[in-house]
N, CA, C and O of each residue as an XYZ file, in Angstrom:
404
protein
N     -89.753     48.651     34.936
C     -89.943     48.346     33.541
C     -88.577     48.324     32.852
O     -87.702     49.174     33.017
N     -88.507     47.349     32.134
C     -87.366     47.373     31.128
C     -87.144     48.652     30.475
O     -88.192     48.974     29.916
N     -85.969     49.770     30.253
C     -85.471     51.013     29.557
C     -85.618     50.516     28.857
O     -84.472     50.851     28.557
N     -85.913     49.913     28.097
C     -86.052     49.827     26.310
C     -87.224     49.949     26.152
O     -87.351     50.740     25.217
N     -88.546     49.523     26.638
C     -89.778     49.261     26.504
C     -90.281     51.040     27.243
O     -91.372     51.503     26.912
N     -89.747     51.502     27.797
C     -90.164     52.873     28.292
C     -90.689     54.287     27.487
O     -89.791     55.060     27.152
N     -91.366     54.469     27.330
C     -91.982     55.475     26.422
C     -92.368     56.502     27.840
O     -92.892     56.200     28.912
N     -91.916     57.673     27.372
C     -91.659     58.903     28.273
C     -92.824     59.716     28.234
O     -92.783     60.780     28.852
N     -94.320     59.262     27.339
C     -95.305     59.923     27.373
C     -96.261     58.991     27.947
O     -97.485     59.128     27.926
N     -95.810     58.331     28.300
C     -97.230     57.087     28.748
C     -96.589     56.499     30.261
O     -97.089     55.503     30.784
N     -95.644     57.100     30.775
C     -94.694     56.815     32.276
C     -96.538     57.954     32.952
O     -96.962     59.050     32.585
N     -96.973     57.148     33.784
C     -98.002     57.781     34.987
C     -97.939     57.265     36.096
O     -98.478     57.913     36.994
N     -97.212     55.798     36.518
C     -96.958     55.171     37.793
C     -95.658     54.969     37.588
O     -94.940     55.053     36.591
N     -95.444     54.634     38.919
C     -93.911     54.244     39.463
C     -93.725     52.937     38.666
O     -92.994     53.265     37.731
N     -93.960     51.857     38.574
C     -93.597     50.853     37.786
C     -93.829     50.995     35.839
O     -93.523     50.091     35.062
N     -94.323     52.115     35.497
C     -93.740     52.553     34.119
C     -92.271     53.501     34.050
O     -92.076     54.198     33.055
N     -91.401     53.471     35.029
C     -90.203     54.032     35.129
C     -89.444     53.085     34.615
O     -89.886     51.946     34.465
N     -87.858     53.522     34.184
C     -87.224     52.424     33.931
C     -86.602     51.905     35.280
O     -86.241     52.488     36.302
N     -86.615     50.331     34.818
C     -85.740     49.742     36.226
C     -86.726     49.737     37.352
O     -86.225     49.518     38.455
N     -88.112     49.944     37.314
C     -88.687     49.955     38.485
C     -89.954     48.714     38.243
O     -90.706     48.760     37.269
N     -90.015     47.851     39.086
C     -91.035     47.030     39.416
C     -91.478     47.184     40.638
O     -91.136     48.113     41.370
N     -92.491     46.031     41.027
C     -93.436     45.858     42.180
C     -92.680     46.448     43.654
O     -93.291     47.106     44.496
N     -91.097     46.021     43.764
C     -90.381     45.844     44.990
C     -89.886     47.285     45.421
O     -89.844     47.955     46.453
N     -89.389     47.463     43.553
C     -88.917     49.263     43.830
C     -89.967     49.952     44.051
O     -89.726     50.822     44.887
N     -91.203     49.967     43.624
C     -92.271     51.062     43.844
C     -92.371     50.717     45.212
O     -92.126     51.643     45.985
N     -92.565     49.997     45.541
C     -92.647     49.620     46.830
C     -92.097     50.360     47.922
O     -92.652     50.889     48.884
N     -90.776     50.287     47.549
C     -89.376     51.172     48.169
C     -90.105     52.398     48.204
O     -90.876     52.745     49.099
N     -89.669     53.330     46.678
C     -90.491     54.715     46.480
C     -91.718     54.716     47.646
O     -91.585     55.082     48.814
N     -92.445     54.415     47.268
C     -93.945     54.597     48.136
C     -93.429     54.643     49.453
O     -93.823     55.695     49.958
N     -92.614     53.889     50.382
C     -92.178     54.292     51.481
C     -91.706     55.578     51.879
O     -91.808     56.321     52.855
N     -91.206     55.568     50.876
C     -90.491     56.892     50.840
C     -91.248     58.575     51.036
O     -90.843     59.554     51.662
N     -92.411     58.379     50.254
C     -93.238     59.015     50.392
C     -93.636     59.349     48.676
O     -94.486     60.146     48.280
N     -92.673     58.411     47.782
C     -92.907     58.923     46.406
C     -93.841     58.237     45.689
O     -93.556     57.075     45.402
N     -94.971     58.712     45.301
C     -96.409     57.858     44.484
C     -96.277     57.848     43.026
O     -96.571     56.936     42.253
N     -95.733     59.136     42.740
C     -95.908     59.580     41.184
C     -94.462     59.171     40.836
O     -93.789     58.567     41.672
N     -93.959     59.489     39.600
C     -93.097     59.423     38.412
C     -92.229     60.888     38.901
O     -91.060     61.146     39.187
N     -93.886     61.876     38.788
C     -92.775     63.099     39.091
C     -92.278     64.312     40.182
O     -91.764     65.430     40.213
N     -92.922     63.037     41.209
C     -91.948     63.512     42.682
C     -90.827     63.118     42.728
O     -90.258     63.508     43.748
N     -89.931     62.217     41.774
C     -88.618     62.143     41.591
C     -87.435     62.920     40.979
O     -86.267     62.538     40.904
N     -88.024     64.224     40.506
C     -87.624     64.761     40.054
C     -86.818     66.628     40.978
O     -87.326     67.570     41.586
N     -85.366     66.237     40.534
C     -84.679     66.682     41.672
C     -84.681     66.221     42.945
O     -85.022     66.908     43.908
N     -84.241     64.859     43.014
C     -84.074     64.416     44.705
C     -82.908     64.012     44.303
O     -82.560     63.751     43.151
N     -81.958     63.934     45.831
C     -81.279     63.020     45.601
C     -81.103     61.971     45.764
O     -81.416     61.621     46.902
N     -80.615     60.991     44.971
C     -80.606     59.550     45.417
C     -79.792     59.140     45.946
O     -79.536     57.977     45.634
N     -78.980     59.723     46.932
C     -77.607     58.883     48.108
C     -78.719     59.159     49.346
O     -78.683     58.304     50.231
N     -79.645     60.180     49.512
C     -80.699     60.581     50.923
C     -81.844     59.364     50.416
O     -82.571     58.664     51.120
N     -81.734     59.398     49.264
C     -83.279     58.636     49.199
C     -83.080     56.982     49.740
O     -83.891     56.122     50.087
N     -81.554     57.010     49.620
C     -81.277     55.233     50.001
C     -80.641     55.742     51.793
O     -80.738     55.063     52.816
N     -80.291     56.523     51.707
C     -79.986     56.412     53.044
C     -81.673     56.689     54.238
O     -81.576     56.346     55.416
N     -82.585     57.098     53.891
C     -83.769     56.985     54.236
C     -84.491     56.142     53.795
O     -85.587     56.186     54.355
N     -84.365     54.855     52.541
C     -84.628     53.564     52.727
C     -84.522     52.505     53.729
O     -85.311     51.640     54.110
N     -82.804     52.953     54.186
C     -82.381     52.013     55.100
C     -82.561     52.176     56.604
O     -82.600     51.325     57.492
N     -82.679     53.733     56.651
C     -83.023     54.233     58.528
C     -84.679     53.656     58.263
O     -85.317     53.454     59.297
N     -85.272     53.432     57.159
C     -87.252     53.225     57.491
C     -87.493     51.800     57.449
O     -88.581     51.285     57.706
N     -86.228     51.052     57.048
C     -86.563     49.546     56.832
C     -85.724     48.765     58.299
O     -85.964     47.590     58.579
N     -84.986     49.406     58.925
C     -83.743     48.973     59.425
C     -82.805     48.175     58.948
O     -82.231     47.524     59.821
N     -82.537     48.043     58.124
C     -81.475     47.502     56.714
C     -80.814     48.067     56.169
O     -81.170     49.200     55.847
N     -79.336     47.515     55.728
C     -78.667     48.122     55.079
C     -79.057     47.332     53.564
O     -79.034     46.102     53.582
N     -79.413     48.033     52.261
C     -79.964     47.494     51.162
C     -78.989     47.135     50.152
O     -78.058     47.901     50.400
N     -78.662     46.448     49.191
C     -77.830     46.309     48.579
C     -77.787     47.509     47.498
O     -78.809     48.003     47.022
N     -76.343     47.955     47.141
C     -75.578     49.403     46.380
C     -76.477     49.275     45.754
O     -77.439     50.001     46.003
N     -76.553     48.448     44.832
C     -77.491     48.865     43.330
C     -78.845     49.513     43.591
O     -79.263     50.323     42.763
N     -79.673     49.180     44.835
C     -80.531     50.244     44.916
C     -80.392     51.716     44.722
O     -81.313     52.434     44.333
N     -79.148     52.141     45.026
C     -78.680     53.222     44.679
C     -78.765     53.554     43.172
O     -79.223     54.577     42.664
N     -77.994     52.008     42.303
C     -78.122     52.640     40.983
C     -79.754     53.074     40.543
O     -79.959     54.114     39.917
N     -80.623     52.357     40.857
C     -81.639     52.243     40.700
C     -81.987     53.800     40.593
O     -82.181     54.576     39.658
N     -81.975     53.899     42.072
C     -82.238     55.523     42.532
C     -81.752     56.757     41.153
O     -82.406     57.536     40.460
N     -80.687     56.504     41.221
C     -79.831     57.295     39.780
C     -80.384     56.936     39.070
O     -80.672     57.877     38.331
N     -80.927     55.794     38.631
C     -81.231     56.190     37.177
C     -82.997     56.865     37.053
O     -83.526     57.641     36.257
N     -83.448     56.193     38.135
C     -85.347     56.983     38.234
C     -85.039     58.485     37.585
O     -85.388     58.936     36.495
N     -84.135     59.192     38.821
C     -84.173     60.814     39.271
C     -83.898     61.414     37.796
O     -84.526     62.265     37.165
N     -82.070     60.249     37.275
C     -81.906     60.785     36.112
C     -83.142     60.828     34.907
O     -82.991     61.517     33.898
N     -84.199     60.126     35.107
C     -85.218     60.187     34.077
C     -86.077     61.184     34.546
O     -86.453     62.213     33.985
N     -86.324     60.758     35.603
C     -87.504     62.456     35.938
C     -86.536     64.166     35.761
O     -86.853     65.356     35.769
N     -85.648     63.611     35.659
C     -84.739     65.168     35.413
C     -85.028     65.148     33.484
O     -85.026     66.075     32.674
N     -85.147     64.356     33.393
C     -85.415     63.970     31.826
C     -84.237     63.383     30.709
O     -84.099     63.635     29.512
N     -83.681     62.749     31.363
C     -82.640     61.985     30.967
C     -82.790     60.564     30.482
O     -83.246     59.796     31.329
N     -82.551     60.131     29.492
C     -83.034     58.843     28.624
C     -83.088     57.501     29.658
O     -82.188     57.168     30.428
N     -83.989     57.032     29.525
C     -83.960     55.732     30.258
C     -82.804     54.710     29.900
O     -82.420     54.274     28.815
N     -82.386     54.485     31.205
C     -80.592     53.512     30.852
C     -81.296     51.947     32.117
O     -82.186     51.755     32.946
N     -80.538     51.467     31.686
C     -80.622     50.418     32.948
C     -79.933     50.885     33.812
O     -79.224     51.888     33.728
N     -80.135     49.980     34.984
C     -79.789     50.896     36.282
C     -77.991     50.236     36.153
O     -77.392     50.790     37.074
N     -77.424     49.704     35.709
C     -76.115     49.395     35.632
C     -75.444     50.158     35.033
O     -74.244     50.236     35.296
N     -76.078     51.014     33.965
C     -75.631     52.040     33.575
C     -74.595     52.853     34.766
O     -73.407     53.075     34.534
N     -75.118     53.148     35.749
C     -75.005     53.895     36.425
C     -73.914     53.488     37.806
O     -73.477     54.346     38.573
N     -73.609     52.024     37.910
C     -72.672     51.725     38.608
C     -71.402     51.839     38.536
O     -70.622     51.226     39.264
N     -71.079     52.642     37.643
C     -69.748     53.276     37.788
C     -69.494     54.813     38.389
O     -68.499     55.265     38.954
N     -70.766     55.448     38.056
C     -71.060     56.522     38.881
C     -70.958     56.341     40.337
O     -70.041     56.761     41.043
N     -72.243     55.512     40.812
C     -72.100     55.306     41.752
C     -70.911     54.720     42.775
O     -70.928     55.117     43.940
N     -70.098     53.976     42.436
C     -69.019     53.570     42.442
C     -67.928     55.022     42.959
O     -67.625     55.155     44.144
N     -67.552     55.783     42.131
C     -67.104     56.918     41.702
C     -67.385     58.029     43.003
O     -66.558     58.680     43.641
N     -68.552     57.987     43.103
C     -69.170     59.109     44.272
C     -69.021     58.116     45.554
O     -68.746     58.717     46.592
N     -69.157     56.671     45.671
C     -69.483     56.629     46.974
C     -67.331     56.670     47.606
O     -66.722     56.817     48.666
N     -66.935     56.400     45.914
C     -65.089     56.232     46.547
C     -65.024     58.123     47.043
O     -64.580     58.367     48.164
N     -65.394     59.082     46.320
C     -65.572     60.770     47.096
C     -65.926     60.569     48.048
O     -65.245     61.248     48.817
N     -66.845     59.848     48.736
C     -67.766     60.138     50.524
C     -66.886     59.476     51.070
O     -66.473     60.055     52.075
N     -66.210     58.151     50.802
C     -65.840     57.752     51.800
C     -64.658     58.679     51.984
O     -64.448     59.053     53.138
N     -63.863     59.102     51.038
C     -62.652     59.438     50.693
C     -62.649     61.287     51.856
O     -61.706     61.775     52.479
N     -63.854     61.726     51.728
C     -64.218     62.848     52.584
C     -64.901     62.543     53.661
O     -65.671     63.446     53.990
N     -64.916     61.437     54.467
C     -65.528     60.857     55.373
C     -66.742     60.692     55.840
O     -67.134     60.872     56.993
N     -67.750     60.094     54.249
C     -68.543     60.667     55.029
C     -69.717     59.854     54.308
O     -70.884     60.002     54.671
């Protein structure tokens, strides 16, 4: 769903999240996540790296942002678009590689 259109009392499925449609719930549900608030406290560098060991694919980064921004809302953090968050991500993945890892 579009972060702007997101109302934080009426989120009950995965596609009333921000940034999440048909493809991402999709993802989630693989994952093992049904609700809104089994996202809450995961992390999202395991949740994409167990996207890609269950799909055999490597997925494109922004799924990651994606990931960041769900968790950051189920932690209760304002709905952003998931681009919001590509500088973060950006940021942490230059730390992993930078610590090998």
């Amino acid at each position: 769903m579009n972060p702007a259109k997101v109302v934080r009392a009426r989120v009950r499925c995965l596609t009333d999240l921000p940034n999440v449609g048909p493809a991402t719930a999709a993802d989630l549900r693989l994952l093992g996540i049904n609700l809104p608030s089994q996202l809450a406290g995961r992390d999202p560098w395991a949740m994409y790296a167990q996207l890609c060991h269950l799909t055999g694919e490597q997925h494109d980064p922004c799924v990651i942002d994606v990931f960041l921004s769900v968790v950051a809302f189920a932690d209760g953090g304002p709905a952003r678009p998931w681009w919001h968050y590509t500088a973060q991500r950006k940021a942490q993945q230059a730390l992993r590689e930078d610590a090998g890892g």
